[in-house]
N, C-alpha and C positions, 0 to 999 in steps of 0.2 A: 567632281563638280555635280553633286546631287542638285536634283531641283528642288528648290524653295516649295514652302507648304504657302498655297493658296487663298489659308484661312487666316495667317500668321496675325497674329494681334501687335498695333504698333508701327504697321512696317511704313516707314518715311526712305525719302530719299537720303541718297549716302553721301560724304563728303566729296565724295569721286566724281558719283553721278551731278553736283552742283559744278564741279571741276569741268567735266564735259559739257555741259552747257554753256557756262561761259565762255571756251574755247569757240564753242558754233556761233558763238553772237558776231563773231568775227566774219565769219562766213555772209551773216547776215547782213551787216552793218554794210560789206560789199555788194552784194548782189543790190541792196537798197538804192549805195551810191551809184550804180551803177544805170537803174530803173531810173533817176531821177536825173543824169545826165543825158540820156536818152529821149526823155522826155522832153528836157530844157529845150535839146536840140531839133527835135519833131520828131524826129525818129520813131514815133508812138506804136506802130505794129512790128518792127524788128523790137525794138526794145522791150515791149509788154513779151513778145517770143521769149526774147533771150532772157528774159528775167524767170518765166513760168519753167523756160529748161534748166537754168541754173537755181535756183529754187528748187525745183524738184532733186535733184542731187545732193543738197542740204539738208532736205528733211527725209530723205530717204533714205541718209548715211544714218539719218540721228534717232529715225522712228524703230529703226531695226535694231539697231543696238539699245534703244529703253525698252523694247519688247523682250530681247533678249535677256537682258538685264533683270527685268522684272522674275523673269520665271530662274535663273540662274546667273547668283553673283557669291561665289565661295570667299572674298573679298582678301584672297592670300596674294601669296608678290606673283605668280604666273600671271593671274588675272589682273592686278592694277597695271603689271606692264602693258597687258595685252591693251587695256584702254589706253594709258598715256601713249602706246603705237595708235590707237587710234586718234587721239587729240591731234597727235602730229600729224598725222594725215588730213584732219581737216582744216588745220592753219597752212599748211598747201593745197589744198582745196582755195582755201580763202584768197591764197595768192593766187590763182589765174583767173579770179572771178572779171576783174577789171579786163583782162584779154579776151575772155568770151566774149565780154561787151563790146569791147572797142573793133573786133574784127574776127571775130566768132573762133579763135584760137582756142581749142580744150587740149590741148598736149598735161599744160600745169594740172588743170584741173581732173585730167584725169591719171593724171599720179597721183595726185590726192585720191582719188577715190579708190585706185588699185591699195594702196595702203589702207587703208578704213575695209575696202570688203575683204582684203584676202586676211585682215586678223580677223574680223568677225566669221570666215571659213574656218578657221582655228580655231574661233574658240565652241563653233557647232561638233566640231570634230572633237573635242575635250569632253565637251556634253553626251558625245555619243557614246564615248566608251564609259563615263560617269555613271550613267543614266541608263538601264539598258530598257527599264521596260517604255523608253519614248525615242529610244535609240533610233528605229524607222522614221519618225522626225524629225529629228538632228542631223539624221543623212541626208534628206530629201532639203534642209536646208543650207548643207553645205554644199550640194553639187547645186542646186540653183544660184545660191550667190558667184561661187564660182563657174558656170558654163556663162553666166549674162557679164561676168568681168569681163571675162576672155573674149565676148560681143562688143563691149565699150572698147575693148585694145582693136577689136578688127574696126570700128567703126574710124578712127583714126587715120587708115590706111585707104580707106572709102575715097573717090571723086564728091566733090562737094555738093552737087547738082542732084546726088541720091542719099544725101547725108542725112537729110530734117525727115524723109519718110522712112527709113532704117533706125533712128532716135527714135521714133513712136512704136516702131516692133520692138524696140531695144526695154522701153519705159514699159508696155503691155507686159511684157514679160519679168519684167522686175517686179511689178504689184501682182501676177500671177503666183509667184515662188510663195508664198506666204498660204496662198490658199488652198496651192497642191499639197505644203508639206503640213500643214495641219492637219488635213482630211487624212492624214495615219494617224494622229494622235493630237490631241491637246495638249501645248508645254501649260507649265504649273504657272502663267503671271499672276498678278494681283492684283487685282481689281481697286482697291483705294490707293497703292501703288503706283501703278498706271494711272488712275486720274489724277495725280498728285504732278507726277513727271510732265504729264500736256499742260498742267494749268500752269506751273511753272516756267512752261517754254511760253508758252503764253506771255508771261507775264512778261518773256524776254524780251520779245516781239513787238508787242506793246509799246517796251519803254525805249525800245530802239525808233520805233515811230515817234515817238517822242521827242528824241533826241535828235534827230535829223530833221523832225520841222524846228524844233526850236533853236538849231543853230542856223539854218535857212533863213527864218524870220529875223533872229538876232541881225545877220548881216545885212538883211534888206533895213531895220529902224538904220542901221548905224548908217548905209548911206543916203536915205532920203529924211531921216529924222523923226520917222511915222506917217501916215498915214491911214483916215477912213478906211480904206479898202487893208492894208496891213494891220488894223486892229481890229477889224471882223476879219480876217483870216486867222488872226492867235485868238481870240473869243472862239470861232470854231471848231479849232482844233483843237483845243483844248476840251470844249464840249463833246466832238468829237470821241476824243481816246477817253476821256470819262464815262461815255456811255455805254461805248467799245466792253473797257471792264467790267461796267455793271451786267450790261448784260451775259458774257459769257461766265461770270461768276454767279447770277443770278438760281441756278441751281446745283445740286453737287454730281458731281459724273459719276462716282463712283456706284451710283444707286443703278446708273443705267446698263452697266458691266458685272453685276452679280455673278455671280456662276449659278445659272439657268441656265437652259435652253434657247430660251431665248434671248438671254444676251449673249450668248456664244455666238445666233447667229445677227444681231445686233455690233460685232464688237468692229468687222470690219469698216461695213458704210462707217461709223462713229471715228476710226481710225484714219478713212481714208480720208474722207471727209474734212481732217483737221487740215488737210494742206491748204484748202481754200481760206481756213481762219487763219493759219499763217502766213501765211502768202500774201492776205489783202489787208493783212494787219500791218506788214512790212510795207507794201505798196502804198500805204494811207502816206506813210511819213513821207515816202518819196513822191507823191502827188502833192501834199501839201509845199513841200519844197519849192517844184516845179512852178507850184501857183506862185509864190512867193517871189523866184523868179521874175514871173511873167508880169505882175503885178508893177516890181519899181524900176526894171530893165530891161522889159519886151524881149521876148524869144520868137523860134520857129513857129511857135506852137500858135493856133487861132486860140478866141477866147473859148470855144465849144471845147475844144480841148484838153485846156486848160484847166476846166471846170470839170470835166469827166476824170482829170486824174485825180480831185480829190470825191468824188462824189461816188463814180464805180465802185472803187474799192470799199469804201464805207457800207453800200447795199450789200456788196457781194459777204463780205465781213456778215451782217445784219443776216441775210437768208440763209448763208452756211451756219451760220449759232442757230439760227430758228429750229433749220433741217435736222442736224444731226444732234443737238445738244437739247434743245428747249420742245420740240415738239414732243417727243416723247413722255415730256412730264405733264401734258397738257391735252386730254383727251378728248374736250367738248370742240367742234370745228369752231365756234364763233369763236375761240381763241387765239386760234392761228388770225384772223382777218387783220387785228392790228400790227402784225407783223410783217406780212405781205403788205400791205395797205401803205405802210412808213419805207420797206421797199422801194416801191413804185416811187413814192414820193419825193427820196432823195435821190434819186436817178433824174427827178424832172429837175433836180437841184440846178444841173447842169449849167440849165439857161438861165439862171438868176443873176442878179446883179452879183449877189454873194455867196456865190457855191458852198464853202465852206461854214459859213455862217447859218446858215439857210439847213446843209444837212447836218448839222451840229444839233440845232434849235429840235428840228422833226425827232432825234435819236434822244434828245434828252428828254424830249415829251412823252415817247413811248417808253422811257424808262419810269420816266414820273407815272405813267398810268396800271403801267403792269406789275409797280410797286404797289401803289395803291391796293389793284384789287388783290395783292398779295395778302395784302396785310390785312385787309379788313377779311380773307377767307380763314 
């Protein structure tokens, strides 16, 4: 398993790697349903919890193995097995998402993850004997996935009452493993490669949001017949996940992962980073949900509430694309202002008559404007 040439001309994602992604959508599409039952029910700080820790498990099974992938994928039958063990692992993964939620049970879920990291320990250890002159890297990344496994299986065994501050040494040290084991060496990924894989999940994300307010909404017309307040929530959200795309497609990532120096040390924050685009890109659909809910059959939830699960996620979405995707192509300050600016603004969404509507309108005027001065430069 040599590593992939860096400069390779061409290099797209692989039937495999669309394969993998589809299988996470599963993943997603739970934790989603999961945020958005939580929500209905009030539940709003266990559930925002339990969603940020099950989320994070998701993109962290998925961020490791496209990074892996990127720099080494010899695409013979060792290696497809080795992923379709991983697929499998995250469609049980998918299976105890709903248990997390309902009463913080990770046993399922973390079978699923023992499955996903102890093959991705495999397949570091392949790369090490493949590969020798990164071979000090491939080590240092398989005794880190595996000593923080063997931490998620103790954590199991834990009183519950020390279990949520053990999870955060548990998490610290999982996005640590990546920074130790590079600092021996750089593996070979790919820079258009890699932005191809995030915009892609992206897009998964997106249309999973999508997909869980529009069957939300579908069920609120079918039983009040419509509604004012129910056609500015689909006007919204639709506007919404439109502006959602334009903006993080608005420029190419690839430019910002060169191999420089400086995107070497750019590649992490840019990496890490994506969890809050995914995360709140997921959260969109299951706040719009919850509004929709709240809207034709009153919940737990106040209306402040209500109005923050579509409105937060849509800023938080908005400032993570700013941060790590859009700032850097953007060097004069007074560029950055209408992006902060439109921030603040759909957070105050909240209290409007039409959350949804209201941070819809704000996202689609900043796109209309930052297209403009696109285009005229």
């Amino acid at each position: 398993m040599p590593g992939r040439d860096p400069s390779e001309p061409h290099r797209a994602a692989t039937p495999l790697e669309l394969f993998f992604d589809l299988c996470f959508v599963i993943a997603v599409a739970q934790a989603s349903a999961g945020l958005h039952h939580a929500l209905t029910e009030g539940h709003h700080a266990a559930g925002v919890l339990r969603f940020a820790l099950v989320f994070f498990t998701i993109w962290w099974a998925w961020m490791n193995f496209t990074w892996f992938a990127s720099a080494y994928d010899p695409d013979d039958v060792p290696y497809r097995l080795a992923v379709l063990a991983q697929i499998t692992g995250s469609l049980v993964l998918a299976a105890g998402v709903s248990r997390a939620f309902e009463d913080g049970d990770l046993r399922i879920i973390t079978l699923g993850y023992v499955v996903l990291r102890t093959t991705l320990a495999a397949l570091w250890l392949r790369a090490a004997l493949s590969d020798p002159a990164r071979r000090g890297t491939a080590l240092r990344f398989a005794a880190g996935v595996t000593v923080c496994q063997l931490g998620w299986l103790g954590l199991l065994f834990t009183p519950e009452t020390i279990r949520l501050p053990l999870i955060g040494v548990m998490i610290t040290a999982e996005i640590s493993v990546p920074v130790w084991a590079q600092s021996a060496g750089m593996t070979p990924w790919h820079p258009r490669h890699i932005a191809e894989r995030y915009e892609l999940f992206t897009l998964i994300v997106l249309g999973e949001s999508v997909a869980a307010a529009t069957v939300a909404v579908r069920g609120a017309f079918e039983r009040h017949q419509g509604t004012g307040a129910l056609y500015a929530l689909a006007g919204g959200g639709l506007l919404t996940a439109y502006a959602m795309w334009w903006l993080y497609f608005a420029r190419p990532a690839h430019t910002l992962l060169a191999t420089t120096h400086q995107a070497h040390r750019r590649r992490f924050p840019w990496a890490y980073g994506h969890y809050l685009v995914f995360a709140s890109a997921t959260a969109e659909g299951a706040g719009l949900a919850a509004y929709a809910d709240h809207v034709t059959r009153g919940t737990d939830a106040s209306a402040t509430a209500a109005g923050a699960a579509v409105t937060v996620p849509a800023a938080v979405f908005l400032l993570t694309v700013w941060a790590v995707h859009l700032r850097p192509h953007r060097r004069r300050p007074a560029e950055h202002v209408p992006y902060l600016a439109t921030g603040a603004a759909v957070l105050t969404a909240t209290w409007s008559p039409a959350p949804a509507l209201t941070s819809g309108v704000l996202l689609a005027t900043l796109v209309a404007l930052t297209a403009a001065k696109d285009r005229r430069r």
